[in-house]
C-alpha positions in Angstrom: 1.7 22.2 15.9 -0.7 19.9 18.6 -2.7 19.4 14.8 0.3 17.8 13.3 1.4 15.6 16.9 -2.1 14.6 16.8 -2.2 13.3 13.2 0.7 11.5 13.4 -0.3 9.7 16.5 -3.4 8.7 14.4 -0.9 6.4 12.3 0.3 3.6 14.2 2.1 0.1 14.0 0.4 -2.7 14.2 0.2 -6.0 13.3 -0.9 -7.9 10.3 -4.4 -7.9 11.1 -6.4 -11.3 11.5 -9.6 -10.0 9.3 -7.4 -10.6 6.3 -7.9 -13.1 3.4 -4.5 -13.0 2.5 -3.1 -16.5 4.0 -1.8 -16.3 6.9 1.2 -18.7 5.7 2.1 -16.2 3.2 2.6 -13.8 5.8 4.3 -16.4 8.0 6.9 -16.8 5.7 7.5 -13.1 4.1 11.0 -11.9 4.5 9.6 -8.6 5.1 6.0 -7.4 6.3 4.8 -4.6 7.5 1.2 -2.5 8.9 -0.2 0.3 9.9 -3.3 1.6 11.2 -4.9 5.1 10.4 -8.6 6.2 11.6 -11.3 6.2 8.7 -13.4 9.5 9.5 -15.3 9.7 6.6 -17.4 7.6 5.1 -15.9 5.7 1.8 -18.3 3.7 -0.6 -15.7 0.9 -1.6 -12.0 0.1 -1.2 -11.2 1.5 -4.2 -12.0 5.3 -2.7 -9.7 4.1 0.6 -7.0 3.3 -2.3 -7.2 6.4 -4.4 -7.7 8.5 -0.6 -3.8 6.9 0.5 -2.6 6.3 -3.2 -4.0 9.2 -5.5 -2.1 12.0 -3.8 1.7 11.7 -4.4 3.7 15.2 -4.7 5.9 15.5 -7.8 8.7 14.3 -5.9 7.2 11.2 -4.6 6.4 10.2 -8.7 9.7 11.2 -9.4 11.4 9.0 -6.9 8.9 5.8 -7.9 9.4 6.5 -11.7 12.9 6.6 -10.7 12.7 3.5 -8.6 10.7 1.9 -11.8 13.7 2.6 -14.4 16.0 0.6 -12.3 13.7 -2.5 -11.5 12.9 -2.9 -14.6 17.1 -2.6 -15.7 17.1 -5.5 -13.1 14.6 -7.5 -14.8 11.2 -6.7 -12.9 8.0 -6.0 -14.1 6.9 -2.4 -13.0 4.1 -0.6 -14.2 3.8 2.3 -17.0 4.8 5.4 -16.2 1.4 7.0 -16.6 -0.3 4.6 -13.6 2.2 6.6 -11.5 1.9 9.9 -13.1 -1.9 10.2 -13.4 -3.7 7.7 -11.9 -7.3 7.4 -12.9 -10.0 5.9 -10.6 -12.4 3.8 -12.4 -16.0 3.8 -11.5 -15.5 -0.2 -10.6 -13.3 -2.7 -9.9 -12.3 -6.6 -10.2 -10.1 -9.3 -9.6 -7.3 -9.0 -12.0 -8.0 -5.2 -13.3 -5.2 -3.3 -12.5 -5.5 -0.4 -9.3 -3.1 2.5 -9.9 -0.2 0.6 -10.8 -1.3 -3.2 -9.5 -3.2 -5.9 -10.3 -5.9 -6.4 -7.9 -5.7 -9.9 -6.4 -8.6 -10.1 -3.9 -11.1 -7.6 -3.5 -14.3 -7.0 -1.1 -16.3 -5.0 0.7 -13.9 -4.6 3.4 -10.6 -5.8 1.6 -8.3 -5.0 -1.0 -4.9 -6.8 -2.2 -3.1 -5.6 -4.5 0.5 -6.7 -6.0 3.2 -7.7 -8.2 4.8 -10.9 -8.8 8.4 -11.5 -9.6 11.1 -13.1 -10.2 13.0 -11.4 -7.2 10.6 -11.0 -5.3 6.2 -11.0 -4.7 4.6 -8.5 -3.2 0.8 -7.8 -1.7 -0.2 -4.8 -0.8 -3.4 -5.2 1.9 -6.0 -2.5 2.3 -8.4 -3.8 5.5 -10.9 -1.9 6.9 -12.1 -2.6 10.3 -14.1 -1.7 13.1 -12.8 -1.6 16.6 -14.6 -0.1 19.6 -17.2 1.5 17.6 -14.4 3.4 15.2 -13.0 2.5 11.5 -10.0 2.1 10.5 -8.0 1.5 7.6 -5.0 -1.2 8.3 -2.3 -0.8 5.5 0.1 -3.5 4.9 2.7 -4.6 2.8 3.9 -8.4 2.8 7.3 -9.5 0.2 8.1 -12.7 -0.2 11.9 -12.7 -1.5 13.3 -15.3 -4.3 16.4 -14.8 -4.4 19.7 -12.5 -3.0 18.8 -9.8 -5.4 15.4 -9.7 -4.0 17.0 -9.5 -0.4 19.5 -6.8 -1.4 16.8 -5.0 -3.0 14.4 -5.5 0.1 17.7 -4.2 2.2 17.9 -0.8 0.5 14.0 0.0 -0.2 12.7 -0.6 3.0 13.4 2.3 5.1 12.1 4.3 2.3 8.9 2.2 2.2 8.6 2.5 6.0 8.7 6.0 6.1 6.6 6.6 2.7 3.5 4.2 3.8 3.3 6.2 6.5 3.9 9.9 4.9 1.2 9.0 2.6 -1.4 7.7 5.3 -0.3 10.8 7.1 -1.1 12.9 4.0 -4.2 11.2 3.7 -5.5 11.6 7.5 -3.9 15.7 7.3 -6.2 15.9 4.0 -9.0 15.1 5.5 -9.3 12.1 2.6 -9.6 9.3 4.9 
């Protein structure tokens, strides 16, 4: 039990962190945004292992509820990726601008940065993978920032993200309990 307490404390909020490429006007004007912080204990070659560390991992439910999820966007009219990015994603030995990362296109990428997303109609999204030193530790900062369109985009925002809240951090959890990150 003091195992799991202690993991949990080892995600926290925090704010979108300064290190990041990602314009800070986009994250200025983002209907929603979000980060959290979890410790990096091991020692990960490239951002692509920190993605594949959070992102790889899902239980069956958690690709059921996303496929799920996907089915409906796309009945709305957004892109989502295939099924099998979600079901079995593969980790490619390297990565680039533009090549897709589990189910998104990369946008920037680094030695210390990943973003990641989708753009819309209803909405754009960037997923942010930072890591960072502070005090003589690593971290991994995880954030989302959406930029809504239009009211379907809001209403959509309105009913995902309590689900996205919880699941960034159940999967960052995941990743800390598995010894992964």
């Amino acid at each position: 039990m003091h195992r799991n307490r202690q993991s949990a404390m080892a995600i926290e909020a925090c704010g979108f962190p300064e290190g990041s490429s990602l314009d800070g006007q986009r994250v200025k004007a983002a209907w929603f945004h979000d980060s959290y912080r979890a410790p990096l204990g091991k020692d990960h070659r490239s951002m692509a292992d920190i993605f594949f560390a959070l992102f790889g991992h899902n239980p069956a439910w958690v690709k059921a509820v996303l496929l799920t999820r996907n089915r409906i966007a796309a009945a709305c009219g957004l892109d989502v990726p295939e099924a099998s990015d979600i079901q079995n994603p593969v980790q490619k030995a390297s990565y680039q601008i533009g090549d897709l990362i589990g189910p998104w296109p990369i946008f920037s990428l680094s030695e210390n940065e990943l973003i990641a997303g989708r753009d819309n109609r209803h909405l754009d999204f960037r997923l942010v993978l930072l890591r960072e030193q502070r005090g003589g530790q690593w971290s991994v900062v995880v954030s989302t920032v959406c930029e809504v369109h239009n009211l379907f985009g809001r209403i959509y925002l309105f009913f995902i993200v309590p689900f996205h809240k919880w699941g960034v951090k159940h999967l960052m959890l995941n990743a800390v309990r598995g010894g992964r990150l």
